[in-house]
C-alpha positions as semicolon CSV with decimal commas, in nm:
position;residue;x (nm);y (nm);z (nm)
1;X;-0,321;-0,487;0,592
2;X;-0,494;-0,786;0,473
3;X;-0,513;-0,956;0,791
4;X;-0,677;-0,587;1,020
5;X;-0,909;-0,655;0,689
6;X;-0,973;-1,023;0,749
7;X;-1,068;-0,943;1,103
8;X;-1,280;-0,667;1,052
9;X;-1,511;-0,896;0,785
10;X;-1,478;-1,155;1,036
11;X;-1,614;-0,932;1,325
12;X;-1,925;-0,822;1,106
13;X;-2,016;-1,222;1,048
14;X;-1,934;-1,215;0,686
15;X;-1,869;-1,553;0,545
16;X;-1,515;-1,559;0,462
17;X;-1,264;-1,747;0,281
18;X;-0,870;-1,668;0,334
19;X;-0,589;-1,767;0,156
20;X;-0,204;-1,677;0,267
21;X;0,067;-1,837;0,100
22;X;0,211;-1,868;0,433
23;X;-0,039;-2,112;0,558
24;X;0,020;-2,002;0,945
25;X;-0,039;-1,646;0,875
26;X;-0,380;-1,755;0,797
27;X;-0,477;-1,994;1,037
28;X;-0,564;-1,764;1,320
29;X;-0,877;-1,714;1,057
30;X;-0,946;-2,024;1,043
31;X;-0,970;-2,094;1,433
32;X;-1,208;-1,796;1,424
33;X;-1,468;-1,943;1,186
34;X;-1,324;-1,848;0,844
35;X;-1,259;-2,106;0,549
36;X;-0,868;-2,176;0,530
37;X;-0,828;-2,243;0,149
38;X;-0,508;-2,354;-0,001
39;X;-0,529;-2,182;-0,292
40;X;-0,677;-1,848;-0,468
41;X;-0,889;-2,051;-0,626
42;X;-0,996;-2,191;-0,383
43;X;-1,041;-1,899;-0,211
44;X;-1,240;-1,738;-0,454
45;X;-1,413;-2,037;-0,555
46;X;-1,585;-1,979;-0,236
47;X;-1,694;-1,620;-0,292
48;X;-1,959;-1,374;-0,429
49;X;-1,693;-1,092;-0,345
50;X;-1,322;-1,117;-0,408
51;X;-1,068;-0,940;-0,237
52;X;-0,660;-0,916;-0,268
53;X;-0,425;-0,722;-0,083
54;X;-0,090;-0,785;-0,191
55;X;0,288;-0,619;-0,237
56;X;0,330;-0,595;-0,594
57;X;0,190;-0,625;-0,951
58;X;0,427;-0,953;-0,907
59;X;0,275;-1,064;-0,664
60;X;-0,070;-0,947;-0,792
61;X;-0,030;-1,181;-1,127
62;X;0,062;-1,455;-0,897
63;X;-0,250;-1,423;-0,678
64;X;-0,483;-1,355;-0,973
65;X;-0,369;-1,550;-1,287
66;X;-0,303;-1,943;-1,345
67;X;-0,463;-2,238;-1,316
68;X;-0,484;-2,182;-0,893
69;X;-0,457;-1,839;-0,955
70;X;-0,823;-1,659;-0,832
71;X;-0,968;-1,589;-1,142
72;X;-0,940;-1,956;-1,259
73;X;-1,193;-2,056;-0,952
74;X;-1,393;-1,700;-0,978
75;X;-1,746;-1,732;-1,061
76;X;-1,980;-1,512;-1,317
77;X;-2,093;-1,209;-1,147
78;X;-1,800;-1,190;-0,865
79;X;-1,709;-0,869;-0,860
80;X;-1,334;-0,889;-0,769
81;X;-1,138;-0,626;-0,512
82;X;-0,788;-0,519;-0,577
83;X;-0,667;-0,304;-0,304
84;X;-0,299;-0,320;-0,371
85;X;-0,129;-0,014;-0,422
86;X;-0,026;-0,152;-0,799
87;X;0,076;-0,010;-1,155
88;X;-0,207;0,148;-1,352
89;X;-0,140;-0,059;-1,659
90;X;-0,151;-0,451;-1,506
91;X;-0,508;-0,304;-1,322
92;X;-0,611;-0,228;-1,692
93;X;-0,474;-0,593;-1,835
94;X;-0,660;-0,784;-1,500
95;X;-0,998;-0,555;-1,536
96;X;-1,011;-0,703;-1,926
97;X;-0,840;-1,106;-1,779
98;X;-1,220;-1,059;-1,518
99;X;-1,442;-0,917;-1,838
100;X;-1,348;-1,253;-1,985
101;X;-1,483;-1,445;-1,679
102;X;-1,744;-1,266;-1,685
103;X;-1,652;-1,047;-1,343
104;X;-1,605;-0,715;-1,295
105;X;-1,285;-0,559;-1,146
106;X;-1,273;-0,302;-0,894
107;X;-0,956;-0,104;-0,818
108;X;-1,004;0,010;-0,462
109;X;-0,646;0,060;-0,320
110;X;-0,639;0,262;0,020
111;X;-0,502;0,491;0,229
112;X;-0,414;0,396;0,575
113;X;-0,185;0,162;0,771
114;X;-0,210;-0,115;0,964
115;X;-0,404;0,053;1,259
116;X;-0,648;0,203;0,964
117;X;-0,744;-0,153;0,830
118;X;-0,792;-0,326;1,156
119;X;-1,037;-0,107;1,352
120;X;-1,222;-0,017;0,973
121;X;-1,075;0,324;0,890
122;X;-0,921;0,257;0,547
123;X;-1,052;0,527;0,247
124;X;-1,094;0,305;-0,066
125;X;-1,000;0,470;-0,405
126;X;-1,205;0,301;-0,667
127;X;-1,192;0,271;-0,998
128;X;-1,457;0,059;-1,221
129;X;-1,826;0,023;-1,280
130;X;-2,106;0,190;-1,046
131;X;-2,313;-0,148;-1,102
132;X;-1,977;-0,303;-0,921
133;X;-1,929;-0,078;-0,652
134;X;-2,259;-0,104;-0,530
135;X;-2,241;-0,502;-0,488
136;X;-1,945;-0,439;-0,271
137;X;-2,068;-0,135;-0,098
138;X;-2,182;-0,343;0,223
139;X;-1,853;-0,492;0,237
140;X;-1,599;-0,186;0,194
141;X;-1,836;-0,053;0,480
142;X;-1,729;-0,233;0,762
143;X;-1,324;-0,208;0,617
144;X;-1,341;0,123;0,541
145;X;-1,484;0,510;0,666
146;X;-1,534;0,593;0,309
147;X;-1,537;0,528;-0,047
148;X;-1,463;0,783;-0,308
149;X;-1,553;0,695;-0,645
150;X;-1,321;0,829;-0,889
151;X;-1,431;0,703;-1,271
152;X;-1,347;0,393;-1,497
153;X;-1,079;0,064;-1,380
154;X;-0,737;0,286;-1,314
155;X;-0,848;0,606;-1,166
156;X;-0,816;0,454;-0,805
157;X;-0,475;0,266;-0,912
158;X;-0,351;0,655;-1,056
159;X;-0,476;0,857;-0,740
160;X;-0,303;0,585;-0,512
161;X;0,015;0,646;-0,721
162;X;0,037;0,982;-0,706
163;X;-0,098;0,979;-0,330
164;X;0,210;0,741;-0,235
165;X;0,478;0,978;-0,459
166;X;0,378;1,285;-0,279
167;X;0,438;1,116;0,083
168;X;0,764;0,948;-0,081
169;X;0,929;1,316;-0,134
170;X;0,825;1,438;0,178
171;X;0,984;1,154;0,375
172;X;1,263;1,247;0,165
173;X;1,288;1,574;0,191
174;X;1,275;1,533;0,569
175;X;1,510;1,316;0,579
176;X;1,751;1,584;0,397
177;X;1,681;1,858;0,562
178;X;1,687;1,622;0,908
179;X;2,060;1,556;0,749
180;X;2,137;1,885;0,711
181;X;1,961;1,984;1,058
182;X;2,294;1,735;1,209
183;X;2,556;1,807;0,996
184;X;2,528;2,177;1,034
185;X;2,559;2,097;1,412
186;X;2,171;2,236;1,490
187;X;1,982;2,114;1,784
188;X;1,831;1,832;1,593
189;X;1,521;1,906;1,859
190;X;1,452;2,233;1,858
191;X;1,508;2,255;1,480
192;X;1,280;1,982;1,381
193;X;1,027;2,139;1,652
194;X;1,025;2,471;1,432
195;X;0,931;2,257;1,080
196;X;0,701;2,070;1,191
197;X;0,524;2,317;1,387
198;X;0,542;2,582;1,112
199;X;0,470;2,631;0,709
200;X;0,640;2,240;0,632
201;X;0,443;2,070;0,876
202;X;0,200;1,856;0,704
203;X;0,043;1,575;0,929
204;X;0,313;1,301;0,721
205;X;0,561;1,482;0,822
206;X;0,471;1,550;1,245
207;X;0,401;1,132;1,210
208;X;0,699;1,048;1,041
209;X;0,917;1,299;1,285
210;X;0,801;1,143;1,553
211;X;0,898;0,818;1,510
212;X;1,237;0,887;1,347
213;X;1,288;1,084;1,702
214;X;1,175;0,778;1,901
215;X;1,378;0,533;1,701
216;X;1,066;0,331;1,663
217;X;1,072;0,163;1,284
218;X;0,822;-0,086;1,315
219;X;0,660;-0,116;0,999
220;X;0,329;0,020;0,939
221;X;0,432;0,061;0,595
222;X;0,768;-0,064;0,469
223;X;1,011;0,130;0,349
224;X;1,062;-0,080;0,056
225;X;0,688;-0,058;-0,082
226;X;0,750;0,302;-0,108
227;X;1,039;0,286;-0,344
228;X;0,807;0,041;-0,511
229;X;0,529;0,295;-0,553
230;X;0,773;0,588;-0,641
231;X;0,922;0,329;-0,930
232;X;0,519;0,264;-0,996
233;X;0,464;0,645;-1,054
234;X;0,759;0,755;-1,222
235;X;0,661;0,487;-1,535
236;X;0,283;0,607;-1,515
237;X;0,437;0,948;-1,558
238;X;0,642;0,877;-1,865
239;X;0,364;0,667;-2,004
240;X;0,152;0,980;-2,006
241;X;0,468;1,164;-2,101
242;X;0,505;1,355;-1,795
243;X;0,861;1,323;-1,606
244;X;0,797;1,316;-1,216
245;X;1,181;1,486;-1,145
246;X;1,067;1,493;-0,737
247;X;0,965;1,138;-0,771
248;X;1,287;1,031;-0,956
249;X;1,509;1,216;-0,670
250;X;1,283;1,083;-0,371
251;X;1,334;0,770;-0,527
252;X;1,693;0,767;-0,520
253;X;1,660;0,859;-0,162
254;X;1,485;0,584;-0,099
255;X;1,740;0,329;-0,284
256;X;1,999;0,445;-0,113
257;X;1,813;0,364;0,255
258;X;1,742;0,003;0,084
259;X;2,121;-0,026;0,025
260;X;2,214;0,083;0,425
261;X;1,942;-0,189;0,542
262;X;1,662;-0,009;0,571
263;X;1,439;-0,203;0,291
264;X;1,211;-0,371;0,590
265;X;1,180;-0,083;0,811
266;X;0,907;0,146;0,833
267;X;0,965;0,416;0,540
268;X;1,032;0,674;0,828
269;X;1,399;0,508;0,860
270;X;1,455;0,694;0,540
271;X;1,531;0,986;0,794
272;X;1,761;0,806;0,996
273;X;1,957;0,618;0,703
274;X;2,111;1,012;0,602
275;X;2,179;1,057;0,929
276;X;2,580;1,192;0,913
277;X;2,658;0,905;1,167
278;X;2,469;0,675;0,953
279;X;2,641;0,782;0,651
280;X;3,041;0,793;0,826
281;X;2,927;0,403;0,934
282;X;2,847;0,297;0,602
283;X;3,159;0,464;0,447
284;X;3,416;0,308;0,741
285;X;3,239;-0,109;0,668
């Protein structure tokens, strides 16, 4: 995701400064004009606008906090871009960590995969300060087709949560029913034809389909990032004191794919790790 971003601020002639902790991921970058820096701060150091795109609120900390971390070489004024689909609560603990270096946060996750960010078609969910967004208008333009604006720092961080649990229990409700589809010796074809063609046919679940028919699990969003976000949801929930019992069960779903090998896939192997074949495999190693 960061890299189809990358490229698309690249194509539009914005100055830019990358940082990968995998050096070679980033060097392709640097051979096109950008500024290879070998650290966050570094990176950011370099920048009116910062942006991160990262796995995890681990990884997230790493990026942001430290003495190379981004904030340490972050200017007064940056407005800094979190577009990582992260927990509501670290957003809240960075947005006051930039208040103190005099920054403001922005938490603009997105929706889209790989394809989305590289030709500009990402939808940025933002949460933070009007003042904020419109310094970094210019920019989401050319990565994005639109920006919704949805209140104070968290509001994008929540919406992305609960966006990412609702996919999560339709992949795994697919994936069940796809089970079931087998087991109960159905045409797997025809069957699946009739759901996603009828009532149960939402546009995840004709994508998803697809590929799980075709076999084709290259990631355009891995399967373990989802469990991640379903874990991510499920403790927002309880914070606000609000169980998430289809999030919990798609969860499990998902664990158990991470157990069979599925972790790195794209989260549409979650249909193909119930599989009955799958399963008889598993038990029989």
């Amino acid at each position: 995701m960061g890299a189809g971003m990358a490229g698309r601020l690249l194509s539009a002639n914005f100055p830019l400064a990358v940082y990968n902790r995998n050096r070679e991921k980033a060097k392709p970058f640097a051979d096109a004009g950008a500024f290879l820096a070998s650290s966050p701060r570094e990176a950011a150091a370099q920048s009116e606008i910062v942006i991160s795109m990262v796995a995890d609120d681990v990884a997230s900390r790493s990026v942001w906090l430290g003495e190379n971390g981004a904030l340490a070489g972050a200017s007064s004024g940056a407005v800094l871009i979190e577009s990582s689909t992260l927990s509501v609560s670290w957003i809240r603990e960075l947005a006051v960590a930039a208040a103190q270096r005099g920054c403001e946060l922005l938490d603009a996750p997105v929706t889209g995969t790989k394809p989305h960010a590289a030709a500009g078609e990402l939808l940025f969910l933002v949460g933070g300060s009007e003042k904020a967004l419109a310094t970094a208008r210019p920019v989401l333009a050319v990565l994005g087709r639109d920006v919704v604006h949805l209140g104070p720092n968290g509001s994008g961080a929540l919406l992305k949560l609960i966006n990412n649990f609702l996919c999560g229990v339709q992949a795994a409700s697919l994936a069940e029913a796809t089970s079931l589809i087998e087991a109960g010796g159905l045409d797997r074809e025809k069957a699946l034809s009739i759901l996603i063609h009828g009532a149960p046919g939402s546009p995840l679940i004709k994508t998803i389909s697809t590929r799980a028919s075709a076999g084709d699990f290259t990631p355009n969003f891995v399967l373990r990032l989802m469990a991640k976000d379903l874990g991510y949801a499920i403790e927002e929930g309880r914070r606000e004191q609000m169980p998430l019992q289809t999030a919990a069960s798609a969860l499990a779903v998902f664990k158990q794919a991470i157990a069979a090998g599925y972790g790195d896939k794209d989260f549409s192997a979650v249909i193909e790790s119930l599989s009955p074949s799958v399963a008889k495999r598993i038990q029989s190693a």
